[in-house]
BAVOVO-18874 format. One record per residue (C-alpha): x, y, z; residue in one letter. Coordinates in steps of 0.5 Angstrom, whole numbers, plus 500, padded with zeros to 3 digits. Layout:
- east, north, up, residu
- X, Y, Z, a
...
//
This chain:
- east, north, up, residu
- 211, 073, 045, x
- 214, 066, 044, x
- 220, 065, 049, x
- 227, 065, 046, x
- 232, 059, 049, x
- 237, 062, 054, x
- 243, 062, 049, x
- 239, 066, 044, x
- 237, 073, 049, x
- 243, 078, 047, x
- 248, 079, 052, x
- 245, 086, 055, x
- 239, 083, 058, x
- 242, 078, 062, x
- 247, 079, 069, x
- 254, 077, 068, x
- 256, 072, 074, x
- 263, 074, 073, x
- 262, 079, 078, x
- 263, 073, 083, x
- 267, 069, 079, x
- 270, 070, 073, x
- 270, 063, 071, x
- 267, 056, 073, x
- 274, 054, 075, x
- 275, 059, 080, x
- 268, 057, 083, x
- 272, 050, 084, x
- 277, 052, 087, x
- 273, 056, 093, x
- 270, 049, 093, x
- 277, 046, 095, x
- 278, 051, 099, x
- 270, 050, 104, x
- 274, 043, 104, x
- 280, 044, 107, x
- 277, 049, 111, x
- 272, 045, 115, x
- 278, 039, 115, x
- 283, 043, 119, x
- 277, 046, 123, x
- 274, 039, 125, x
- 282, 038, 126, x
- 283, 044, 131, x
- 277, 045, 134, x
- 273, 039, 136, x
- 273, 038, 143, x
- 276, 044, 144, x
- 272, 050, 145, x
- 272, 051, 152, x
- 277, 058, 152, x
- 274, 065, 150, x
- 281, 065, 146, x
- 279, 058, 142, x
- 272, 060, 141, x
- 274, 067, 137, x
- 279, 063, 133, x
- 273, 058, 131, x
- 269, 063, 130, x
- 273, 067, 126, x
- 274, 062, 121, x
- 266, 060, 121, x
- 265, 067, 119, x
- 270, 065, 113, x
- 266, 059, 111, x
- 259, 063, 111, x
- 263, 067, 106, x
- 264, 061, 101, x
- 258, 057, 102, x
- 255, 064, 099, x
- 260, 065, 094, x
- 258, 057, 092, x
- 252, 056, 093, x
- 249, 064, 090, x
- 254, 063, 084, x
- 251, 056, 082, x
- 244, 057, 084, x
- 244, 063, 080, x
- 245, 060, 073, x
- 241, 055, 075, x
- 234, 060, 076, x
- 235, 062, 069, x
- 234, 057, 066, x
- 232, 051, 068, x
- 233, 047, 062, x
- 240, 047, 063, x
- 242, 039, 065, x
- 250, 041, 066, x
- 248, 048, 071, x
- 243, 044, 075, x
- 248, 037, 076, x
- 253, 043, 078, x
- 247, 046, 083, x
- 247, 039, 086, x
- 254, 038, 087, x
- 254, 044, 092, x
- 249, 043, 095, x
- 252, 036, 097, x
- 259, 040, 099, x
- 255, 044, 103, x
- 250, 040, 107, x
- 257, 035, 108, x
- 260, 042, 111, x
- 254, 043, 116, x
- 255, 037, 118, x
- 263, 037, 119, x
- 261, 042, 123, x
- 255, 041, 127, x
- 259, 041, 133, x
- 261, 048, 134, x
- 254, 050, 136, x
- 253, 043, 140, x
- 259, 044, 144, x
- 258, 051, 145, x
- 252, 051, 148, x
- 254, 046, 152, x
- 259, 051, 155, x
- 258, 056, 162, x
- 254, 062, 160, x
- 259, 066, 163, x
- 264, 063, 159, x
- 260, 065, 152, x
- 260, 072, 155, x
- 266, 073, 155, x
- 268, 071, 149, x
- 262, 075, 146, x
- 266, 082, 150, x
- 273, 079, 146, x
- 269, 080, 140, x
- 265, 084, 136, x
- 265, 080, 129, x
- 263, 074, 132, x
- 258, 076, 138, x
- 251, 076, 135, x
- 253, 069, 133, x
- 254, 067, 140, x
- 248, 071, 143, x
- 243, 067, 138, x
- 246, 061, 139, x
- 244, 062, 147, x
- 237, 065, 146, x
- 237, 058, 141, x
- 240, 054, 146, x
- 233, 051, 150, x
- 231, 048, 143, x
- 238, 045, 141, x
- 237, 037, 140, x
- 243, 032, 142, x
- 250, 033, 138, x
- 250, 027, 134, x
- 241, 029, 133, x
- 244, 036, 130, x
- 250, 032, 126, x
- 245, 028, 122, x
- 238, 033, 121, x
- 245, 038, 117, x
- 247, 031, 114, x
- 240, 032, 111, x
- 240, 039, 110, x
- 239, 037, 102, x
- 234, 032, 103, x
- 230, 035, 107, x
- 230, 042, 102, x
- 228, 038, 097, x
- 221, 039, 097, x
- 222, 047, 094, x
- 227, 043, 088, x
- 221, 040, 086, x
- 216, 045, 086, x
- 221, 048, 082, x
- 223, 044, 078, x
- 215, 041, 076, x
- 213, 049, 075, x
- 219, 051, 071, x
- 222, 045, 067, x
- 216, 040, 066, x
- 210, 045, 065, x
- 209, 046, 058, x
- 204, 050, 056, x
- 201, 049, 049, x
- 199, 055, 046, x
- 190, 057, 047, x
- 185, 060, 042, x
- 182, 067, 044, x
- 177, 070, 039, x
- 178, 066, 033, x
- 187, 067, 034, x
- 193, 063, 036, x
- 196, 065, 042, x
- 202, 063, 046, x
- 203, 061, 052, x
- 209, 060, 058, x
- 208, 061, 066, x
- 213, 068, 065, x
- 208, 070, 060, x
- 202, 069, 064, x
- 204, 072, 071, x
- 208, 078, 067, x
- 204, 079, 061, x
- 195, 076, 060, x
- 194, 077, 068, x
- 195, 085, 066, x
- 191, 084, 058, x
- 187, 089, 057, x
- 183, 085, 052, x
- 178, 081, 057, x
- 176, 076, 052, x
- 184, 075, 050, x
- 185, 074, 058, x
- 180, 070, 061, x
- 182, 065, 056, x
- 189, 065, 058, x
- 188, 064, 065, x
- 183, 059, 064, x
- 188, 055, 059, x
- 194, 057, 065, x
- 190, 054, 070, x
- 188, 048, 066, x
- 195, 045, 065, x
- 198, 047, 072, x
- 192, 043, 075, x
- 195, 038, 071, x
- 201, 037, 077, x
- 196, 039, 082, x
- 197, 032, 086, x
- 204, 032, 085, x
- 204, 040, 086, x
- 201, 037, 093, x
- 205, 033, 096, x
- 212, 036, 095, x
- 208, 042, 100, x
- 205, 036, 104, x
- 212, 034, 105, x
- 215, 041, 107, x
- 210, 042, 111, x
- 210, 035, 116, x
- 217, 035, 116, x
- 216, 043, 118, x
- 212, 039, 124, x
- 217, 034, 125, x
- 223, 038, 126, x
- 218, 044, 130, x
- 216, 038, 135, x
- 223, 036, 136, x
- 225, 042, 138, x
- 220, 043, 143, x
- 216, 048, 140, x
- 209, 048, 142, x
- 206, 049, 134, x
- 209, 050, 128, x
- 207, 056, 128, x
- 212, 057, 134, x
- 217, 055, 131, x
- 217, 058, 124, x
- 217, 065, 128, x
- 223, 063, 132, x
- 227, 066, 127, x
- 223, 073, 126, x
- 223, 075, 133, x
- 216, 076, 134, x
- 211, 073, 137, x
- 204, 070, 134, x
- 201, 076, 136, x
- 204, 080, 131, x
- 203, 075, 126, x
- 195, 073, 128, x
- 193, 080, 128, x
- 197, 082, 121, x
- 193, 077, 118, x
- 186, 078, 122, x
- 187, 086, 121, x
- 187, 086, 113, x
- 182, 080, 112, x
- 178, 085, 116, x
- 179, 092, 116, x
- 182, 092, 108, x
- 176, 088, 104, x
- 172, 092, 104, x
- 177, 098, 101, x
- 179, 092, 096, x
- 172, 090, 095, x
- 171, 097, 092, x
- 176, 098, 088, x
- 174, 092, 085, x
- 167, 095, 084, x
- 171, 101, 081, x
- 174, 097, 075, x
- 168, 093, 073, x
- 165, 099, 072, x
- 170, 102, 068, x
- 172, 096, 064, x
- 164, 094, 062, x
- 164, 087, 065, x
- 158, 084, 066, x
- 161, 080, 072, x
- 168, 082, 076, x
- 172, 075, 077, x
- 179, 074, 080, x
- 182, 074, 073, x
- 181, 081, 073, x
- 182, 084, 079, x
- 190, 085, 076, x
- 188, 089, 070, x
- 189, 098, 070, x
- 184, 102, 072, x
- 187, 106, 065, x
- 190, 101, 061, x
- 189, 107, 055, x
- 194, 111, 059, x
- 200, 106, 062, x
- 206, 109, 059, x
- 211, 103, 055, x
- 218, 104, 060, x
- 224, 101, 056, x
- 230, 099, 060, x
- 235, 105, 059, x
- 229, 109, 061, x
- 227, 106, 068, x
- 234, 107, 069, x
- 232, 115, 070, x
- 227, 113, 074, x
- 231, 110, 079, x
- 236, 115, 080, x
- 231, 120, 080, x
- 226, 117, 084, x
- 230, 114, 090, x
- 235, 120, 089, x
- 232, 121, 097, x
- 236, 117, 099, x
- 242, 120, 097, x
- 249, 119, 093, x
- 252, 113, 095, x
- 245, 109, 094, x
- 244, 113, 087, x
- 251, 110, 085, x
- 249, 104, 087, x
- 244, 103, 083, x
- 247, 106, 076, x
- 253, 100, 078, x
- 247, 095, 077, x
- 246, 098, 070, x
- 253, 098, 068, x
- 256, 092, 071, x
- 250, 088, 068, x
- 248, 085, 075, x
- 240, 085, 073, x
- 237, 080, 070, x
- 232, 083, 065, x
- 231, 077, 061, x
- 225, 074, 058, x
- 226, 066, 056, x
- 224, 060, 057, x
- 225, 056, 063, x
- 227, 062, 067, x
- 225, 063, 074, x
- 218, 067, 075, x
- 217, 074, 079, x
- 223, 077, 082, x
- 228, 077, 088, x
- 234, 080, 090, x
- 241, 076, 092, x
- 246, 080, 097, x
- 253, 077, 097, x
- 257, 078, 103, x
- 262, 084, 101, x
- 261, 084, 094, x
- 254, 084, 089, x
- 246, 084, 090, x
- 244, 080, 083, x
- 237, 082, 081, x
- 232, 077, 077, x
- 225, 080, 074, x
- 222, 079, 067, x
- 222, 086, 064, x
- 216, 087, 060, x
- 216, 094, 058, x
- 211, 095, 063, x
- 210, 101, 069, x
- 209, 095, 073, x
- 216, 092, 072, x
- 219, 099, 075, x
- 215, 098, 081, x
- 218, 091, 081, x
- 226, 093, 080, x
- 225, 100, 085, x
- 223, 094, 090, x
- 229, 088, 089, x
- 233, 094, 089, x
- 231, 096, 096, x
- 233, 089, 097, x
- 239, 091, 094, x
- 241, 098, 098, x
- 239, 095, 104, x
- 244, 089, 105, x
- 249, 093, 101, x
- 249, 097, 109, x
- 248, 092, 112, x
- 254, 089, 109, x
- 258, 094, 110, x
- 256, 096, 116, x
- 257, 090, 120, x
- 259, 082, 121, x
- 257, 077, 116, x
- 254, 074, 123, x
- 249, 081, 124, x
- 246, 081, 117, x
- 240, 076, 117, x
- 235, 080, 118, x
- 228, 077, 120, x
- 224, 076, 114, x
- 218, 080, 118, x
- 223, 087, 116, x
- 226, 084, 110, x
- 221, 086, 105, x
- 220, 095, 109, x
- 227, 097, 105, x
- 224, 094, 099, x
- 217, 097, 099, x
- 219, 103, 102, x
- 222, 104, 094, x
- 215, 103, 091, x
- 213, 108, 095, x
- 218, 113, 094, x
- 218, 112, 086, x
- 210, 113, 087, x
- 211, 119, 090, x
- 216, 122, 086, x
- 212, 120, 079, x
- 207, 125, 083, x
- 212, 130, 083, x
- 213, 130, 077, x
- 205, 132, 074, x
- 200, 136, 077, x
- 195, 132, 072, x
- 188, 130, 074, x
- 188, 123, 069, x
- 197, 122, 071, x
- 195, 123, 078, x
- 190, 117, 078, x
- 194, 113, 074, x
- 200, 113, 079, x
- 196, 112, 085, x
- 193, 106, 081, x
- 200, 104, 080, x
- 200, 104, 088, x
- 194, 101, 090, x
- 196, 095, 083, x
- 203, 094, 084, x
- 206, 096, 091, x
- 199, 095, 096, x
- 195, 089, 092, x
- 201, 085, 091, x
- 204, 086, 098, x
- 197, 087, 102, x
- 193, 083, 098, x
- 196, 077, 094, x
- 201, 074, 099, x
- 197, 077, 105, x
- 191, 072, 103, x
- 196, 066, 101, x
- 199, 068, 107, x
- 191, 067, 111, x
- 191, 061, 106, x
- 198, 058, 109, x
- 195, 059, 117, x
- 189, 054, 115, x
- 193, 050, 112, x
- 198, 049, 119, x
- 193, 048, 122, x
- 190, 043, 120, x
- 198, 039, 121, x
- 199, 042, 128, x
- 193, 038, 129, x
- 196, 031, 126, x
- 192, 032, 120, x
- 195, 033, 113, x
- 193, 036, 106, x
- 192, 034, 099, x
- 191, 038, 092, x
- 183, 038, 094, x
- 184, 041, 101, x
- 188, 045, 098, x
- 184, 047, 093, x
- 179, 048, 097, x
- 182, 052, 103, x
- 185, 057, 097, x
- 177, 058, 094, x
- 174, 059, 102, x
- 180, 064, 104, x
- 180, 068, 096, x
- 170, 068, 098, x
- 172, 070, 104, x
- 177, 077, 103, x
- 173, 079, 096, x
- 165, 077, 099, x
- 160, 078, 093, x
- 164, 083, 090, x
- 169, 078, 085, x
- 167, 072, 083, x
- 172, 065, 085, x
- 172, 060, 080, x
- 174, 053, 081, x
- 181, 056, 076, x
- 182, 060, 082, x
- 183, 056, 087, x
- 189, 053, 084, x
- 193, 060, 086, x
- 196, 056, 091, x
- 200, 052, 087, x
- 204, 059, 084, x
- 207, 061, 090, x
- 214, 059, 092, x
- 214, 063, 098, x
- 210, 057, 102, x
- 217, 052, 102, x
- 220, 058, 107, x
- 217, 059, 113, x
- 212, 065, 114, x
- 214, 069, 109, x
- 208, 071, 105, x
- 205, 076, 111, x
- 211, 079, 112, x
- 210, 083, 106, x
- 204, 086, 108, x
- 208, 087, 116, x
- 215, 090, 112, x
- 209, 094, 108, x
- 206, 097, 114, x
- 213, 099, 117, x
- 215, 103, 110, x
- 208, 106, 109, x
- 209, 109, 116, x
- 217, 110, 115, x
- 215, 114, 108, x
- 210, 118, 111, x
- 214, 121, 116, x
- 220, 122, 111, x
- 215, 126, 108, x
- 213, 130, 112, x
- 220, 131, 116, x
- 225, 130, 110, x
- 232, 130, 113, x
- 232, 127, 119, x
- 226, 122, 117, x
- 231, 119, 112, x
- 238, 119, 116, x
- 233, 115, 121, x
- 231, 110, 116, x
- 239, 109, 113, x
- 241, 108, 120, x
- 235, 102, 120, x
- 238, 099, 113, x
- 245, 099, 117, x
- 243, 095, 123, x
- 242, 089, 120, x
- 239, 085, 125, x
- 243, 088, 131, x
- 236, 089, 132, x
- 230, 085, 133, x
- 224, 088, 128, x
- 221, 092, 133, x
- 227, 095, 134, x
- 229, 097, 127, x
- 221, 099, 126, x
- 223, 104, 133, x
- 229, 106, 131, x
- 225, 109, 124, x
- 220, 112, 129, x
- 215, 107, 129, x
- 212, 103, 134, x
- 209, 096, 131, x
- 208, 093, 138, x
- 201, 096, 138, x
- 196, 096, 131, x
- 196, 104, 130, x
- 200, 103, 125, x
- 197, 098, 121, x
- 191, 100, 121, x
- 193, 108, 119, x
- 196, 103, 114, x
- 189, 101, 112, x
- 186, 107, 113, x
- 191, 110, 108, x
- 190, 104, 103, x
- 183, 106, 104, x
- 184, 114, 102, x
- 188, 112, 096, x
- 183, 107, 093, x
- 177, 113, 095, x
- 181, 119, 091, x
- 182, 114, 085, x
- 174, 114, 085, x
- 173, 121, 085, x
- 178, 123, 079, x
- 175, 118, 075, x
- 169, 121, 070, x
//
């Protein structure tokens, strides 16, 4: 269970980089060309954009540095996610990362003069141009937030800087945390921050995972203060930029981009703390009782409710489970997914240094690269299904619409990923009638796809409120206002039924999501809408999945209720939500009943 190093994981189980670029040279070059680029740029349009005609050309070339800057940037931020330990990927990250905050800046001016421009004139320009229109229909809906030019020029100067609470976040968990190995029963264990989260949370031998998440907490509670800071850091320039630009509260700002109104956001959070708990609470009841533990604590909310019964998956193996279980979603999907076996663009790898969980990155016009630990787990097929929902997603999006129509608001983003689990559940379903089998794969669904979604990061997501709160009033945080926000929101959701220790508290500290906005809620809203989407697919079949490739298409030509609508649901109003829970519900019920 010892990590290897990087260089010494064989070939197979690492993704091959050389599909964005076939050598590091080449990635320079691209570099030289952003330059030369956005020099030509500054040169030929600034002061200028004042023709549709202009505008357009502008645009045109903007769309190409959008391009590069992808291209760039995920080719060295990849290699860098890997492994950490490797001094020459990480200057080379930094060096693009300079570049690319220098380009923002170079051309900073585009927004601020077109916002100074006639609407009637952006009009125009919109109705010349399919490329280059949701470009110009977001800068309006923008513009009552735009600072002055020169303002807008220097915080995209400080684009790094003001990222750089996320590097260090990553670089305290990722390179500095060396975890020394710990004792459980009378034996020597190792112990790594992957090996923790992929391996002893799941361990079914209580004595062997109890240790190891109180030897895990230990050594992250020693970065606890600096840990801290760095998210203090984010979240008060958060508050900075968010009165800068007008917005009433932080909250405001950080949903601007979502399109959705704090209606949507207050009532996923206050519906699941709510109306959720007591089913969760439940099935935590259910796995004291069939693991013989005297208490149930948060160290083992994680483990299965038939670890005798978890099948071993080896890689070529959840290969036929992806063909087979997403096959509804037809040929050119299939395809997709056999291309991220054969051409190498999954990182399966388990080695020091590399990052934690796991996450999906779509190029414009070219890959998704998929990053996860596999540990021959039922759950690491569950996590691949979801990042290559990820992948099919923005491989229709891309091909369906200009790179300015693609950022999806991160309240929808995370549908098309767990619409996957919940198709590969319900085809395990299909495949064995079994009373012990059917148990294990709805347990697979409550433990991986609604814990992770609806519970982990719903209550980080309830957390991270509290903690704007405190910042939209003027307050600030530090490691012990955050460790006791953490232990009050864990007591709160689980009640009497699992008891939170003070190791517990420290679950603030595992989450990246917090150094991007909203992000941790919109797992259980891109949930609600793929259980709402899956169940009309199984009920209608054909018509319910063509809907569903034309919402992965979309991109965000449509607001998040008008991709739900689209799918057939409608998300302004809490039915589906609630039937979400109510499922949930069901789900844990049926698990009781086929237990002996």
């Amino acid at each position: 269970m010892e990590l290897a190093a990087r260089k010494d994981i064989p070939e197979e189980l690492t993704w091959d980089l050389t599909a964005i670029y076939e050598t590091e040279e080449e990635m320079y070059q691209d570099a030289e060309k952003l330059k030369k680029l956005c020099s030509r740029m500054v040169q030929d349009y600034k002061g200028k954009l004042n023709t549709p005609q202009i505008i357009n050309s502008c645009l045109d070339d903007f769309r190409e540095v959008q391009r590069l800057l992808m291209m760039t940037s995920y080719y060295c931020d990849l290699a860098v996610s890997v492994d950490y330990y490797d001094a020459h990927n990480q200057e080379r990250n930094d060096g693009i990362l300079r570049l690319a905050s220098e380009i923002t800046s170079s051309l900073s001016f585009i927004e601020c003069e077109l916002m100074e421009q006639d609407e009637a004139l952006l009009q125009q320009a919109m109705t010349a141009s399919s490329q280059n229109r949701y470009f110009l229909e977001e800068l309006l809906r923008k513009k009552p937030h735009q600072l002055h030019p020169e303002a807008e020029r220097v915080l995209a100067s400080l684009s790094q800087t003001i990222n750089s609470p996320y590097q260090i976040y990553n670089m305290t968990k990722m390179a500095d945390m060396k975890f020394p190995p710990f004792m459980a029963e009378g034996k020597e264990y190792p112990l790594g921050y992957s090996l923790f989260e992929n391996d002893y949370e799941y361990e079914k031998n209580t004595g062997i995972r109890r240790s190891a998440f109180d030897a895990f907490s230990s050594k992250i509670s020693e970065y606890e203060n600096v840990t801290a800071s760095a998210y203090n850091t984010q979240v008060q320039t958060e508050k900075t930029l968010a009165s800068l630009r007008g917005f009433p509260s932080v909250l405001d700002s950080l949903l601007f981009p979502q399109k959705v109104s704090q209606e949507l956001y207050h009532r996923q959070i206050d519906a699941i703390m709510e109306n959720l708990a007591p089913h969760m609470r439940k099935y935590a009841r259910l796995l004291k009782r069939i693991h013989k533990l005297d208490t149930m604590t948060f160290t083992d909310l994680k483990i299965a409710i038939d670890p005798e019964y978890d099948p071993k998956v080896t890689i070529e193996e959840s290969k036929a489970y992806m063909e087979q279980g997403l096959s509804i979603l037809e040929d050119d999907y299939v395809e997709m997914i056999r291309d991220s076996y054969s051409r190498r663009l999954i990182d399966f790898a388990q080695n020091a240094g590399k990052s934690t969980g796991g996450f999906c990155a779509s190029l414009y016009g070219k890959d998704s690269f998929i990053l996860l630990s596999w540990n021959n787990r039922m759950a690491d097929v569950f996590t691949l299904a979801h990042e290559l929902g990820h992948a099919g997603h923005f491989k229709a999006c891309h091909s369906s619409q200009p790179i300015f129509a693609t950022d999806v608001s991160t309240y929808f983003v995370e549908a098309p990923s767990t619409m996957n689990e919940l198709l590969m559940a319900h085809y395990l379903l299909k495949t064995n009638e079994e009373p012990r089998f059917r148990r294990w794969v709805l347990s697979c669904m409550i433990s991986n796809t609604y814990y992770h979604n609806f519970v982990t990061h719903l209550l980080e997501a309830a957390y991270q409120r509290e903690v704007y709160r405190i910042v939209d009033k003027g307050g600030s945080v530090n490691a012990q206002s955050l460790n006791r926000l953490m232990k009050e929101t864990l007591q709160k959701f689980w009640g009497d039924d699992v008891a939170i220790s003070d190791n517990a508290a420290h679950t603030w500290m595992r989450q990246p999501h917090y150094y991007m906005g909203l992000y941790s809620y919109t797992y259980s809203a891109g949930l609600t809408i793929a259980t709402q989407a899956c169940k009309r697919i199984q009920r209608e079949g054909a018509q319910a999945v063509e809907d569903w490739k034309k919402v992965l298409s979309a991109g965000n030509t449509l607001d998040p209720v008008g991709l739900a609508r689209l799918a057939g649901i409608d998300i302004t109003t809490d039915a589906p939500l609630l039937d979400t829970i109510a499922y949930i519900g069901e789900i844990v019920d049926e698990i009781e009943r086929l237990t002996p």
